[in-house]
N, C-alpha and C positions, 0 to 999 in steps of 0.2 A: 402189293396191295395188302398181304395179309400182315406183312412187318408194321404198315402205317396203322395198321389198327390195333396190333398189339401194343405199340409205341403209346397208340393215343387211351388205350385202356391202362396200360400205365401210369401214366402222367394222372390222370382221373384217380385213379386210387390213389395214388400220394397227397394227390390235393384233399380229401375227404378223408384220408389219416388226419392231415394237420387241420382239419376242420374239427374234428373231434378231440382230438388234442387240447385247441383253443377254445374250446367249449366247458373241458373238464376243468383248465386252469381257469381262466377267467374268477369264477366266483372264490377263488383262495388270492389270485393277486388284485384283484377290482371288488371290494364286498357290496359296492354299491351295482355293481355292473347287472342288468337284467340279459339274457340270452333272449337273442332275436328268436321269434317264435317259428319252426320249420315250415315251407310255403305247401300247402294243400296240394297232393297229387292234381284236381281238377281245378286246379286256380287259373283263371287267365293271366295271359302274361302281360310285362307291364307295358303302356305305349312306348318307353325308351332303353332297349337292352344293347347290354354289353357289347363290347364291338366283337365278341368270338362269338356272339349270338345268328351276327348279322349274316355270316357265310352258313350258316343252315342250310342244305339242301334236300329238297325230299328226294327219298330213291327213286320214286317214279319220274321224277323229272328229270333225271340228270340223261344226259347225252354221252357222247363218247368224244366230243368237241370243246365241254364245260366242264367234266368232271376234274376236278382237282384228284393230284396225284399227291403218291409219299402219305406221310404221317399226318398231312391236314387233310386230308379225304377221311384217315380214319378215324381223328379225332372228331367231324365235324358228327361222323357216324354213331361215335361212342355218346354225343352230346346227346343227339336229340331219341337215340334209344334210351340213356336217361330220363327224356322225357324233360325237364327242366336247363336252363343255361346255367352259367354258373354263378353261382351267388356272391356277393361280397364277401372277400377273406375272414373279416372281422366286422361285421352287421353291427351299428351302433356304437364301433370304438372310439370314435373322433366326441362322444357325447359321454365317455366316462369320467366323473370329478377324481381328481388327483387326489389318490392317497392325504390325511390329514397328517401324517408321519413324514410326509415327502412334502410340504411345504413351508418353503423356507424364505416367505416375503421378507417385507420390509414397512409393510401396514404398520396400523397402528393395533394388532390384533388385542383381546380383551386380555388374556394373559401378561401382554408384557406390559399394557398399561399397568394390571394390579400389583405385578412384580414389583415392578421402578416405583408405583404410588407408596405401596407400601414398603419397601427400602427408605423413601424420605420421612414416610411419617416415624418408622423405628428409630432413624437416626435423631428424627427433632425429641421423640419423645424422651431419647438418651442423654441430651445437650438438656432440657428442661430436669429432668432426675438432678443433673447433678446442680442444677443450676437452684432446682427449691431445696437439694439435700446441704448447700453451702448459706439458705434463707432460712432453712430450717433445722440447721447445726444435727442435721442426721448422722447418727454413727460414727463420724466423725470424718477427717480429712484423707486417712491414711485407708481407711477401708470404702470410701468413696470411690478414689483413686484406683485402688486394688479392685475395686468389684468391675470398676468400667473397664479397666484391660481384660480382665477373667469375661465379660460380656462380649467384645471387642473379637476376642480371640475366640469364642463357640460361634460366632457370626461366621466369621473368614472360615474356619473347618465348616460349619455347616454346607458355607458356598463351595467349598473346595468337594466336598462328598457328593453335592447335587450333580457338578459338573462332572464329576466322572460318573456316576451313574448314567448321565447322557449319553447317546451314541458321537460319534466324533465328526460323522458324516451328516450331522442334523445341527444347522449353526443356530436355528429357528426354534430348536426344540424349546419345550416350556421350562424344561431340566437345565439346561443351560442359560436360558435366560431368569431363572428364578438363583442359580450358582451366580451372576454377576451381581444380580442384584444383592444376594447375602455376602459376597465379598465387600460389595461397595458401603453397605452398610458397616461391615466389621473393621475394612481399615478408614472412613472415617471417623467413627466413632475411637477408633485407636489413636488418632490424629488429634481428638480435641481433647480426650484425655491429658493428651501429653500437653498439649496448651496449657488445661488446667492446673495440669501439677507443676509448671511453669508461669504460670502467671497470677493463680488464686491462692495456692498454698508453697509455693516458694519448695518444694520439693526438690527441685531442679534450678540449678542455676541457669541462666540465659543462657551461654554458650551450651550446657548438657540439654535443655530443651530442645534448643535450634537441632543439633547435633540428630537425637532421640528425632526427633519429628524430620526430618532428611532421612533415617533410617526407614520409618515407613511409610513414608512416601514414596520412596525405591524400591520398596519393598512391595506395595503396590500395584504399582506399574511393570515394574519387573514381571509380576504374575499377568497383569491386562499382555502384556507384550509375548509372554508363552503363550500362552491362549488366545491370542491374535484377537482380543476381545475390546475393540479401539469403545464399545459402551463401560466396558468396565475403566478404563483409562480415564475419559471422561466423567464418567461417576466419581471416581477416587479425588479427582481435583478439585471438581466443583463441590462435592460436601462436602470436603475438606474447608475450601473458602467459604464458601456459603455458612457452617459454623461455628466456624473462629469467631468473628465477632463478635457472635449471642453468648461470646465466654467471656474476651478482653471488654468485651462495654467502652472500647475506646479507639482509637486512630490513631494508635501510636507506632514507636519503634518496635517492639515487641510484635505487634502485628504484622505491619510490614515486611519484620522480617521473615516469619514465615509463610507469608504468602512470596517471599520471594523466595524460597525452599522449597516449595511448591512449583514453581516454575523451572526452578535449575535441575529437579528431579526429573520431569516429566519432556526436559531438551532431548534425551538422548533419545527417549522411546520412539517421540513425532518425527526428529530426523533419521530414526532408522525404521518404521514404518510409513515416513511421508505422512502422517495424521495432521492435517492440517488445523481440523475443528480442537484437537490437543492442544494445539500450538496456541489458537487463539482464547480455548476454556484457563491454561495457566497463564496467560500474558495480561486477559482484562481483569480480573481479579488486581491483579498486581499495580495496573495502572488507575484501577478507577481508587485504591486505597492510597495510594502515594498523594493522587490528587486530593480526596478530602485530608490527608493529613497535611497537604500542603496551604489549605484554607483554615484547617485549624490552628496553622502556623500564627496566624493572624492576632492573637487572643493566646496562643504560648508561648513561651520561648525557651525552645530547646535543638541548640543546638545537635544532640547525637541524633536527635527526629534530622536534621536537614540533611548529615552525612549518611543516615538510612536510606534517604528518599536519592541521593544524588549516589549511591552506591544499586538503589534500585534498576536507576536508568540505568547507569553503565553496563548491568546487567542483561539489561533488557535491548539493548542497541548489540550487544556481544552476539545475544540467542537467535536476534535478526538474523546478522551477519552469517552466524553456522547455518539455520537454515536458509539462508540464500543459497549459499554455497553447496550443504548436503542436497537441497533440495532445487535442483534451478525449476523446478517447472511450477514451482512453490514459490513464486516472488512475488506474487501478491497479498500473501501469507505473512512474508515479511517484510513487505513495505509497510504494513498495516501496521507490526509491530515496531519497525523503525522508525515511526510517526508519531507514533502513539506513547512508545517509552520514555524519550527523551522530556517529552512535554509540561510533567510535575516539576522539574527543575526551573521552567522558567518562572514557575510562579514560588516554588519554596524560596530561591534566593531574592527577591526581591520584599517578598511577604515576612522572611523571615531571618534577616542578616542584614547587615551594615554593608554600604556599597561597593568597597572593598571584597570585601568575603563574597558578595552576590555576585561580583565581578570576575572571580579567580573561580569558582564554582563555573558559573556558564563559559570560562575561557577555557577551563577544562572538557566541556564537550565538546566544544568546537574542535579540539583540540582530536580529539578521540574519531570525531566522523567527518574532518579533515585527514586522516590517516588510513580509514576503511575508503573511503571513497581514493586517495590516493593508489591505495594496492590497488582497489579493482580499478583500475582506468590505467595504470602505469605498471603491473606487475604482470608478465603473461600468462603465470600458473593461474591465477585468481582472476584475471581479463577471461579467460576462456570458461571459465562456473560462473561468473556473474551474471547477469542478467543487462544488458543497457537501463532497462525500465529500475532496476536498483542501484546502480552505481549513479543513476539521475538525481533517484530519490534521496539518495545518500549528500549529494550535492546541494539540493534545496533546504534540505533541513540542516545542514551544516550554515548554509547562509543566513538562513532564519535564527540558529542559534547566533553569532556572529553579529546579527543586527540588533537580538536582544540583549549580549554583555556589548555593546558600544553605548548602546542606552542603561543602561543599569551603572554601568564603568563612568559612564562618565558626568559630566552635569547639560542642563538643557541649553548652555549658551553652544556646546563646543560639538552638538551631535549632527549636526551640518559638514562642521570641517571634515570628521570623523569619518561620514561614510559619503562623502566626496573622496579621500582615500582610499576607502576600500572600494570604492567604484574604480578610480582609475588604476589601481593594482589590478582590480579582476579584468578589465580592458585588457590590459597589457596580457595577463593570462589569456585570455579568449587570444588574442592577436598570434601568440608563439602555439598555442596547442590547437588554431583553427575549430575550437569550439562552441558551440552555437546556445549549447546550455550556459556555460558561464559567462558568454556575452549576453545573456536573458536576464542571469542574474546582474552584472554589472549596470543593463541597465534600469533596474529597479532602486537597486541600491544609489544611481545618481537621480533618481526619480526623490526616491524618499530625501536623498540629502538637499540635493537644491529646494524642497519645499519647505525644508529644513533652515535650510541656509535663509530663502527669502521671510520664512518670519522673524529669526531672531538675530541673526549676523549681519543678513546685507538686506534690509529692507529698501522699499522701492524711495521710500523720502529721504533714504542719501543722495540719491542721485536729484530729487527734486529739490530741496532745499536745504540752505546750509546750518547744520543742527552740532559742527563738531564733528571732527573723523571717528572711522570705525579701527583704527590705528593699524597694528601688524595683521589681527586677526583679519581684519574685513580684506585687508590683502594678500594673504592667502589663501581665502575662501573666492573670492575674486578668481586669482590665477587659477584654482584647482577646478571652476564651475569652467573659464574654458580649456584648459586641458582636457578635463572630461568628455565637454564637450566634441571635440577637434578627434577625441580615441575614440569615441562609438562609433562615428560614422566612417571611421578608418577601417577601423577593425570587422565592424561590418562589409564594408567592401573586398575583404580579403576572403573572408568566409565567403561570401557570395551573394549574401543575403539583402543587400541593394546594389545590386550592381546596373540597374536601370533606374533612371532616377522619375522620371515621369509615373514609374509605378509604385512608387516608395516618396512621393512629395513631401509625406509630414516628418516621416523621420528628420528630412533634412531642415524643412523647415524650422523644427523642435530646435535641431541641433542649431541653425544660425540664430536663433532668438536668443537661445541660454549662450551663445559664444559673445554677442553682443553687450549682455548685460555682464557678463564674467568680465568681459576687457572692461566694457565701462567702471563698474566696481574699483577694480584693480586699480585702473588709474586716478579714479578721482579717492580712492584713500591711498595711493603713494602722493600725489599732489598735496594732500588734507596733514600726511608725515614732516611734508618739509615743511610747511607753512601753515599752521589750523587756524585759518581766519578769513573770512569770507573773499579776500584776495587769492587764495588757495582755491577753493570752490571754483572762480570765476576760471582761475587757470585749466583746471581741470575739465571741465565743459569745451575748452576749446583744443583740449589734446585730444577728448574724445572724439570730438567732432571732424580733426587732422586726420585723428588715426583711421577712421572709419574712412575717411575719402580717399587716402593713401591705398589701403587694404581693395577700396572695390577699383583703384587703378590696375593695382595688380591683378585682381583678377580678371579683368579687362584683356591686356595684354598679354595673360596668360592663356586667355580666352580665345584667343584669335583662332587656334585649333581645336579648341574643346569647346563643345556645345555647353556645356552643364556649367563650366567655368564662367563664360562670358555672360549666361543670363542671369548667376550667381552674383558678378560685380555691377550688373545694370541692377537687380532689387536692390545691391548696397548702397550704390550710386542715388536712388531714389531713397531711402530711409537716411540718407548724411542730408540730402538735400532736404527734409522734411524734418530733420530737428533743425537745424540751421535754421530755416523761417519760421515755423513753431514754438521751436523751446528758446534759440537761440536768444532769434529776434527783442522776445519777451524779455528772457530772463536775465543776459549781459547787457552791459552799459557802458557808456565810453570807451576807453580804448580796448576791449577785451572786445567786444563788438567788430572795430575797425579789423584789429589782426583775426577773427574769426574770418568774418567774410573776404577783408583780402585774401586771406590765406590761402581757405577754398577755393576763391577762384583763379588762383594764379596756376596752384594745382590745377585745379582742371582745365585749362586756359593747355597747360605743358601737356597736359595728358591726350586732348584730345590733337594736338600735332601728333606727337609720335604716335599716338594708335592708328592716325591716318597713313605717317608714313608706315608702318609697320602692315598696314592692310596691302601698303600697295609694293613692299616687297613681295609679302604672302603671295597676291595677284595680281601679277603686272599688268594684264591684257582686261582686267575690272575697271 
């Protein structure tokens, strides 16, 4: 008994050591912190205590049946000779404001607004200096130039002095966000100098400007990427772009290019800190300038603008690609940039080159993101970094390009034939690689061609009236509309993608419409080849009318076991019989008439014997 009470006076004093302890500290580490005020000897106590409150026993009460034994008997003793239970460790600590030194949000607090506000008003105010001292022939050229790098450069030390003055463990502090902002200040102001003295006073040749402005710009970022300071990073580019222009006054090559030094600087830092918002502050600069210079193509002509802007993209499809790759979790990062790069090209070469040149221009990107999409889909080092979602997107916009030099390349009678082609090449691809993206794409591109094809190649009034054949071309486009035909739904069926046909009706339907009018075509301009004279015409209405009855024979009897087959030849069967009395009827005349409808029917006269004998080998006891 007497241990459990020494034990429990123990425990009591060390507790009210560390109560006093956390009393002294409190007001040196909480200055805010107020000390709960100590409870009045005669205080009542409160309606809900502690649960070591709740085993109190008075000594007259206890028994020798109830008495707790050991060191809770004599803790229960030591408590309430106390007089009081025990108080909370820290009385009000859950209610003290965190240190202002120790917080390190991501608000919008008052400091980093004025920092950042004023870093862009210093910078515009530096771009305006040199911009009235060049309208005001101030001092001259050479001490213009020289004052803004000497300005430039107390900027960057000034930031560089703030940020060490900072503690390192304080990323929030005002000292370090006022160091980003006088860095960002200092190298872009260092950035547009060099512009200037590249593009106002010819101080610098183009190559030594580019060169010079690539230096700090790495230079830059280089320091954002020591200092893990992804604001500073961002600052560095975007006033960079952002003041270039209020120096160039133009959308030219010269600009261009350095905002595409801008970009090529700022690759290595995003793909080795993942900085996505990087990624995208040096890529739109880049692309939204290519595109107005690609409209001002319109109204100039200058050629080294076109190699600029298409030396852009390639650029700009390149930095995709790294960060795909550096970055896979990052692929949306850079499909944005993969989409978005290539896209000035389509309009510089058409806006701003002879067909030829617009042509070799876009057959060069295809060219380029035919070969990235190649690697990742066919290489397993760069299959396994890719992303699906980018080697997809790699794929559509390689199509997209591809559709846009067939149309640029070529002229508006032949853009039918054209990507009727490239439909049934990328068919045949889809078929060997079981790919369900390039059968998407295949079938747009027969989508676009046949709409193609019907307004200008194979219009619906060759087939109605005889106007003169469409010669070679109208039979090629003919055979190539079914070809086409005849490989979507092929190649679909292999991938998977209709292999029920009740649930996939229109596909097929699609496909026997465009297969009918393709053979129609075909035959009646091979018929129009031998003979082009309304004798020709007549002919050809009754091969097509042959053919079609032949055709749904066979599927007839090919049907006999396949469900999809046989109800395939009965709608053919019904659309032969519905031109026959329709168009036929009408439109042939004497003996072209007679051999039609003989024809027909003898055909089907033969056809329906054998499908019956053929039903009743199938089932003999039917």
């Amino acid at each position: 008994m007497v241990a459990g009470e020494l034990q429990a006076i123990g425990q009591r004093l060390t507790y009210l050591g560390n109560m006093v302890q956390a009393q002294l500290q409190a007001p040196q580490q909480f200055p805010h912190y107020q000390a709960a005020p100590a409870p009045q000897q005669h205080q009542p106590a409160p309606p809900q205590q502690p649960a070591v409150a709740q085993h109190q026993v008075a000594p007259d009460q206890q028994d020798a049946a109830a008495q707790p034994t050991g060191h809770e008997a004599g803790f229960d003793a030591a408590q309430q000779q106390m007089g009081a239970p025990y108080p909370q460790p820290y009385p009000g600590l859950s209610q003290i404001p965190e240190p202002s030194s120790q917080r390190t949000g991501t608000g919008l607090e008052p400091s980093r607004v004025l920092a950042w506000v004023g870093a862009g008003v210093t910078l515009l105010g530096v771009v305006f200096l040199l911009v009235l001292a060049v309208q005001q022939d101030w001092l001259g050229p050479g001490a213009r130039v020289a004052g803004g790098a000497v300005l430039a450069a107390l900027l960057v030390a000034a930031g560089w002095w703030m940020h060490r003055r900072s503690a390192p463990d304080q990323p929030g502090a005002a000292g370090r966000i006022a160091g980003f902002a006088l860095a960002t200040t200092g190298f872009g102001a260092l950035f547009v100098d060099v512009v200037a003295a590249t593009a106002l006073y010819d101080y610098l040749s183009v190559p030594a400007g580019l060169g010079v402005g690539l230096v700090v710009s790495v230079a830059g970022l280089a320091l954002a990427d020591r200092w893990r300071a992804q604001p500073l990073a961002l600052g560095v580019v975007l006033s960079s772009a952002i003041c270039a222009p209020l120096i160039t006054w133009s959308v030219d090559s010269l600009l261009v290019s350095f905002l595409v030094l801008l970009q090529v600087a700022a690759t290595p830092v995003q793909v080795r800190r993942g900085w996505a918002g990087l990624a995208l502050a040096a890529g739109i600069p880049t692309v939204l300038a290519t595109l107005a210079a690609s409209v001002r193509g319109m109204w100039v002509n200058d050629t080294t603008l076109v190699a600029t802007i298409f030396v852009a993209a390639v650029l700009g499809v390149a930095v995709a690609a790294i960060t795909a790759v550096a970055r896979p979790a990052s692929d949306w990062t850079a499909i944005g940039l993969l989409v978005a790069a290539p896209t000035p090209t389509f309009l510089a070469g058409p806006l701003m080159l002879e067909r030829p040149a617009a042509g070799t221009i876009g057959g060069g990107m295809v060219v380029l993101l035919l070969a990235i999409w190649a690697i990742g889909r066919f290489t397993p080092a760069f299959r396994s970094r890719l992303s699906t979602r980018f080697v997809t997107a790699v794929g559509g916009m390689a199509a997209v390009a591809a559709v846009q030099t067939t149309l640029v390349f070529l002229d508006s009678s032949s853009w039918g034939t054209a990507l009727l082609c490239e439909a049934l090449l990328l068919s045949v691809g889809a078929f060997v690689l079981r790919s369900a993206g390039v059968l998407l794409g295949a079938t747009f591109y027969a989508a676009f061609g046949f709409l193609l094809t019907f307004i200008y190649e194979l219009p619906i009034t060759v087939l109605l009236w005889y106007h003169g054949g469409t010669g070679v071309r109208g039979l090629l486009a003919g055979l190539l509309i079914a070809l086409v035909a005849l490989a979507l739904p092929v190649t679909a069926v292999r991938i998977g993608k209709l292999a029920e046909l009740p649930e996939s009706l229109l596909p097929w339907a699609v496909s026997g419409m465009a297969l009918l009018y393709g053979t129609a075509s075909a035959t009646m301009a091979a018929c129009l080849l031998v003979q082009d004279a309304r004798a020709g015409f007549l002919t050809g209405h009754i091969l097509i009318t042959l053919s079609w009855v032949v055709a749904a024979i066979a599927l007839l009897l090919r049907g006999v076991r396949v469900k999809y087959l046989r109800i395939a030849g009965m709608v053919l069967i019904a659309v032969s019989l519905a031109k026959l009395v329709l168009f036929d009827l009408a439109t042939l005349d004497g003996v072209a008439r007679v051999i039609a409808f003989l024809c027909a029917g003898l055909i089907l006269l033969a056809a329906g014997s054998a499908y019956a004998r053929l039903l009743t080998k199938t089932n003999p006891t039917g």
